[in-house]
C-alpha positions in Angstrom: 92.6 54.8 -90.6 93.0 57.1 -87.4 92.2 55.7 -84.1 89.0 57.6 -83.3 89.4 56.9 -79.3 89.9 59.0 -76.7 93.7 58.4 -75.0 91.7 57.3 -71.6 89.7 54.5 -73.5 92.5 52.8 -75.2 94.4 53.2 -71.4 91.9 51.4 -69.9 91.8 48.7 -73.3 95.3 48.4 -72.7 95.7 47.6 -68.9 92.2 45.7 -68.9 94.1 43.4 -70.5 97.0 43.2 -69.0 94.9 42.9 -66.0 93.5 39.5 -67.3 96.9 38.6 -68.2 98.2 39.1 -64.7 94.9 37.4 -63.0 95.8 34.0 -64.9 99.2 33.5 -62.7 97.6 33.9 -59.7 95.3 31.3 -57.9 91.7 31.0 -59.6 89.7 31.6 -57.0 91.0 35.2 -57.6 89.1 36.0 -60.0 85.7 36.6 -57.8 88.0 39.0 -55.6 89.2 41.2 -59.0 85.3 41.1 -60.8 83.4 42.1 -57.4 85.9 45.5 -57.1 86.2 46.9 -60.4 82.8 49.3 -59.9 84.8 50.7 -56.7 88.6 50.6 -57.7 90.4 52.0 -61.0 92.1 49.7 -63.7 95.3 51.5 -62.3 94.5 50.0 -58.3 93.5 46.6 -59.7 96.6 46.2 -61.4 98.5 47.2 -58.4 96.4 44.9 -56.6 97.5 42.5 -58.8 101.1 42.5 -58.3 100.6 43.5 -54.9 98.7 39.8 -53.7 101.4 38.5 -56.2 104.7 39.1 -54.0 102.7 37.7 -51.0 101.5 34.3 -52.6 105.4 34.5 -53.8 106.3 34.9 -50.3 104.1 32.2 -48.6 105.6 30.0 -51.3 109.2 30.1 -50.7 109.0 31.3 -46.7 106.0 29.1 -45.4 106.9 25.3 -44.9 102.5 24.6 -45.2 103.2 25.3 -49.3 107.0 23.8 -49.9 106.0 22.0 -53.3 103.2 24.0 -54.4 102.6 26.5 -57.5 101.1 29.5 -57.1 98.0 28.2 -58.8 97.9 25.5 -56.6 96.8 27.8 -53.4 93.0 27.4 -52.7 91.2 29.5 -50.1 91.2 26.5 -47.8 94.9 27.7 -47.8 94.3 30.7 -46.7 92.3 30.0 -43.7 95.1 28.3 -42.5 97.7 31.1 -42.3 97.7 33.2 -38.7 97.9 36.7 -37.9 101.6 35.9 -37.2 102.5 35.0 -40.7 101.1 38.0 -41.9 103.2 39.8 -39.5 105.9 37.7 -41.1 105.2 38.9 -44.2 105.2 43.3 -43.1 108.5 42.0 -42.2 109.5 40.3 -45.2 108.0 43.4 -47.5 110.6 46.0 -45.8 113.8 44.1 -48.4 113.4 40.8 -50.2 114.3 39.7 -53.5 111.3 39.5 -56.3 110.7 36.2 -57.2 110.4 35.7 -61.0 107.2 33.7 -62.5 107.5 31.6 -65.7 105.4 28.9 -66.0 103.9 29.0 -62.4 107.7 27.9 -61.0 109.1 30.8 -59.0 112.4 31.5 -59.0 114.3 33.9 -56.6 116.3 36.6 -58.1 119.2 38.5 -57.0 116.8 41.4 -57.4 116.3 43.4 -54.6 112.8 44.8 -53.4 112.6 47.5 -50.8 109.2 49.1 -49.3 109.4 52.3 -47.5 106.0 53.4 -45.1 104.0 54.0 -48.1 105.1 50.8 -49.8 104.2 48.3 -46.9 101.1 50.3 -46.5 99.8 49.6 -50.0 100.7 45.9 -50.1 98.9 45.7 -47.0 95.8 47.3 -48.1 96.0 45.2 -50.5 95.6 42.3 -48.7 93.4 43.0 -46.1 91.3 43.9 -49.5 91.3 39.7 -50.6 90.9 38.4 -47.2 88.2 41.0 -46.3 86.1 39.8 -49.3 86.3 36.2 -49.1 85.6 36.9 -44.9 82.6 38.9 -46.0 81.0 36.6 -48.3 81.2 33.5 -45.9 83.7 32.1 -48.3 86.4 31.9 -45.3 85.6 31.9 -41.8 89.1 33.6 -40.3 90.4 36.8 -41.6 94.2 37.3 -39.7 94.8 40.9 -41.4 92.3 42.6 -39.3 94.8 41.1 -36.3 97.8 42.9 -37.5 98.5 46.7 -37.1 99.1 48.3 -40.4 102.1 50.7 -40.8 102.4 54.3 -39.7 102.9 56.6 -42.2 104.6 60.1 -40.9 104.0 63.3 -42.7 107.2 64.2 -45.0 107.5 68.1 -45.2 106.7 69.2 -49.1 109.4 69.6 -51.3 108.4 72.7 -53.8 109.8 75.4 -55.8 109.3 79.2 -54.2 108.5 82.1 -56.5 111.8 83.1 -57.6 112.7 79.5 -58.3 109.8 79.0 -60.6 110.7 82.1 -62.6 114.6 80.7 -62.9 113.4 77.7 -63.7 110.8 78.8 -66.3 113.8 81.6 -67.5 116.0 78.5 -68.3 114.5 75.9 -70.2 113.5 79.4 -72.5 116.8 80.8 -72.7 118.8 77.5 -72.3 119.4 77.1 -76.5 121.2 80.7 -76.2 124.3 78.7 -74.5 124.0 75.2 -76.7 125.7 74.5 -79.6 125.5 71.1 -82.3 123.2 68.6 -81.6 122.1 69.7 -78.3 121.0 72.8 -79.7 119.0 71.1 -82.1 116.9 68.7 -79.7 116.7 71.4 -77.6 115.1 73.5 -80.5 113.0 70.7 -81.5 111.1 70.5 -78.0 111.6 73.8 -76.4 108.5 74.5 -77.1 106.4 71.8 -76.0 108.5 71.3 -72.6 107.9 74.9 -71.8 104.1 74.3 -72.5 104.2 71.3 -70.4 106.1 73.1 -67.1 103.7 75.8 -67.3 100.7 73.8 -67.4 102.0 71.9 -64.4 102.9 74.7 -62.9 100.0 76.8 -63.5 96.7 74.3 -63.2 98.6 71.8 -60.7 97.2 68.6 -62.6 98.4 65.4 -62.4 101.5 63.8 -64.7 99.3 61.2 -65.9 96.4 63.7 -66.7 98.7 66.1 -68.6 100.0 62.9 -71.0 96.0 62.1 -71.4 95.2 65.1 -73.1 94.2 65.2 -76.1 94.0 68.6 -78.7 90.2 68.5 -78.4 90.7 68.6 -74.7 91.9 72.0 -75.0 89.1 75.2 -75.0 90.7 78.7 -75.8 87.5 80.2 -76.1 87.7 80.1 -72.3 90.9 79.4 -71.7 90.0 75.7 -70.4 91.4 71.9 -70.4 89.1 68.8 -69.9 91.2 66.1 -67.6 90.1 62.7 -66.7 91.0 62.6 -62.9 91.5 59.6 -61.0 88.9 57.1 -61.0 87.8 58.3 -64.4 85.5 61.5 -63.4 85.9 64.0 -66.2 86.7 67.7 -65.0 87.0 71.5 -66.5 90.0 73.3 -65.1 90.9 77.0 -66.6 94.3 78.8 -66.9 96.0 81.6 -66.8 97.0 84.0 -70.1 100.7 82.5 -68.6 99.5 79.1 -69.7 97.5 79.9 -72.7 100.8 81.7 -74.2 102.9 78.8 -73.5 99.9 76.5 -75.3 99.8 78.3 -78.2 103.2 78.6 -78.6 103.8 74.7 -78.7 100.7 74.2 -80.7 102.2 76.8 -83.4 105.8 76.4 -83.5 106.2 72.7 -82.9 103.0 70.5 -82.8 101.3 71.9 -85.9 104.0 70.9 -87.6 104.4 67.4 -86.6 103.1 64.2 -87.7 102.0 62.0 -85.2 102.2 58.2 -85.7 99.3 56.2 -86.1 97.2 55.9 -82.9 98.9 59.0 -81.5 97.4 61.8 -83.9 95.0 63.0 -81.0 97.8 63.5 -78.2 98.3 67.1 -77.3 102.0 66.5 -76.3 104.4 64.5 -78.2 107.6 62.9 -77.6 110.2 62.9 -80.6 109.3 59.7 -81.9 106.2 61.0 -82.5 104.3 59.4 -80.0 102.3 60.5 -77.1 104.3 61.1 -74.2 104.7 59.0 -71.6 104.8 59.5 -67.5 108.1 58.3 -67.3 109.0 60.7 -69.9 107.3 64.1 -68.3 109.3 62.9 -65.3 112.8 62.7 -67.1 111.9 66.0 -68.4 111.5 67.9 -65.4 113.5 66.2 -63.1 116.5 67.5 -65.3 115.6 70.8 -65.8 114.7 71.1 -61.8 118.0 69.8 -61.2 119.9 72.0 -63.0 118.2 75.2 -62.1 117.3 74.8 -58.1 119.3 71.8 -57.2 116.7 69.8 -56.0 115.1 66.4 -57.1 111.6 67.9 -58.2 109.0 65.6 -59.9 106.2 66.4 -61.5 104.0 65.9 -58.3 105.8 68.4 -56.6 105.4 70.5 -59.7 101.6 70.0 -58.3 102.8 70.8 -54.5 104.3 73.7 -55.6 101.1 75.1 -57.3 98.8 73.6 -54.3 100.4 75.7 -52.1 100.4 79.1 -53.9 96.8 78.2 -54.5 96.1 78.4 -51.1 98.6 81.3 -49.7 97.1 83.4 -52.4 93.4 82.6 -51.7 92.9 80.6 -48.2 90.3 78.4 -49.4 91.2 75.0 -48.7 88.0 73.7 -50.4 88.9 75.2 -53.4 92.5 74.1 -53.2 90.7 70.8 -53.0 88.3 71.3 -56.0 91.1 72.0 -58.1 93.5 69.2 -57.7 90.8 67.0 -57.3 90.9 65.3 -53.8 88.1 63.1 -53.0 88.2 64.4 -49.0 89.4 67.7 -48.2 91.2 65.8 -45.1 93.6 65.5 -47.3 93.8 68.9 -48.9 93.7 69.8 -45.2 96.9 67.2 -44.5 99.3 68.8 -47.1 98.4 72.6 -47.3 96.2 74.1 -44.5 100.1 73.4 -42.4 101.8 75.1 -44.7 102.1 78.9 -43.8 105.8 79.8 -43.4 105.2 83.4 -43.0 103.2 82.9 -39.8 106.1 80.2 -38.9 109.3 82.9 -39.6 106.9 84.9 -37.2 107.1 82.8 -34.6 110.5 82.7 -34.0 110.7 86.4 -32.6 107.4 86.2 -30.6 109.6 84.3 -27.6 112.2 86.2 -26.1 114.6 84.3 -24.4 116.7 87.1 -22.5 
């Protein structure tokens, strides 16, 4: 029998339970900390959380002499009252490059695996943190919380790797004429998912949606009556987004020529895009995808979230709304909308450079 639910419900099944999986190797008293956020934080955060107060219990383990002996279901919150601001310091430090420690059967065991955390990285691990002891502090549960005593780590703006016009036009001109220059077996995969790759890069391209809400969709999340997809952003808030006759093309192409045709294995038979084993795609695969047809055509290492970048920032060029801009790829604050794309106007930079004459 078909699996009647939606792709977003049997995500959530799926890492809800891995979630409880990942609770039980960490200390018990946990489990408060993970049932008092789950209104406020997405199945996706909690897991990161997860892993994320995993590598510092790890750490205080094998780098703090007040837990030599102990199992990381051994640590109580009286332990944690008794760390200072300065071995959580210690650990920022550690988080930059360490080796993961590998958990089976509550011994830890240090691999020859090595860990690095960029800006971004350490930020998140931090948060992450500050989120448990914040908690227990607020409920009275501990009396000293030491990450409110420690700076957290400055994240600098990155300038925004994206494609310009003529490079999304080579790049779309490629993946549809690429099968007039292969021959054997790559001629045949490529013929096999032409269609659908094409549908997905112009979908990213032309609605600037997420990776992970493009592999959610299912075929009853797409409207052609008026030209419309249904997404499931992050945090779970359902959205309408509508696209241009460029998209709807590329859609209907796929669903024609390759997805009508195809049937899906059990559990997958509502996924709008499909791998060729049948399945729903995954992130990882999207990713693959465009990271090698970017490559080949521009040069650059282009992911799918640039894909989103690059359609941001046409967005607003083309109509200066930032608050649109922000609608659309659904940011919760339009600081952020602000942050990446309200910068972003090259012409009145190129401008600039003949407005001060230097002789």
């Amino acid at each position: 029998m078909a699996n009647t639910k939606s792709y977003q419900e049997q995500f959530n099944t799926e890492k809800t339970l891995k979630l409880r999986e990942l609770i039980k190797t960490l200390p018990s008293f946990v489990k408060d900390y993970f049932r008092a956020i789950e209104p406020t934080k997405s199945i996706r955060t909690r897991i990161n959380y997860a892993y994320d107060i995993r590598v510092f219990f790890d750490f205080i383990l094998s780098e703090n002499p007040l837990f030599k002996n102990k199992k990381i279901t051994d640590i109580s919150l009286k332990d944690l009252e008794q760390l200072e601001p300065v071995d959580i310091e210690e650990y920022q430090e550690y988080l930059k490059v360490y080796n993961r420690v590998k958990n089976e059967e509550n011994n830890t065991t240090i691999t020859n695996e090595q860990i690095t955390n960029g800006e971004r990285g350490l930020a998140r691990k931090m948060s992450a943190l500050r989120s448990l002891y914040g908690y227990y502090y607020k409920h009275q549960m501990i009396d000293k919380n030491p990450t409110i005593q420690v700076d957290m780590p400055k994240i600098h703006d990155k300038a925004i790797i994206r494609l310009e016009a003529d490079e999304i036009a080579n790049l779309l001109d490629y993946v549809e004429n690429l099968g007039n220059t292969l021959t054997g077996q790559a001629k045949k995969f490529y013929d096999k998912t032409k269609y659908r790759d094409m549908a997905i890069l112009t979908l990213l391209l032309g609605t600037g949606i997420r990776v992970s809400e493009c592999v959610g969709l299912d075929l009853s999340d797409v409207f052609f009556t008026n030209d419309s997809i249904k997404v499931t952003r992050k945090g779970g808030n359902e959205m309408i987004l509508y696209f241009s006759s460029e998209v709807e093309d590329a859609l209907l192409s796929y669903l024609e020529e390759e997805r009508n045709i195809i049937t899906p294995l059990e559990g997958h038979e509502n996924a709008l895009f499909l791998s060729s084993q049948r399945k729903r795609m995954s992130v990882s695969s999207i990713e693959t995808m465009v990271k090698k047809y970017a490559k080949a055509v521009t040069g650059k290492k282009i992911t799918p979230h640039k894909l989103r970048s690059t359609y941001g920032t046409a967005l607003y060029k083309e109509t200066g709304d930032i608050y649109l801009v922000a609608d659309v790829l659904g940011h919760k604050d339009v600081n952020t909308t602000k942050k990446h794309y309200a910068a972003i106007d090259e012409d009145r930079r190129r401008s600039a450079a003949n407005v001060v004459k230097l002789r």
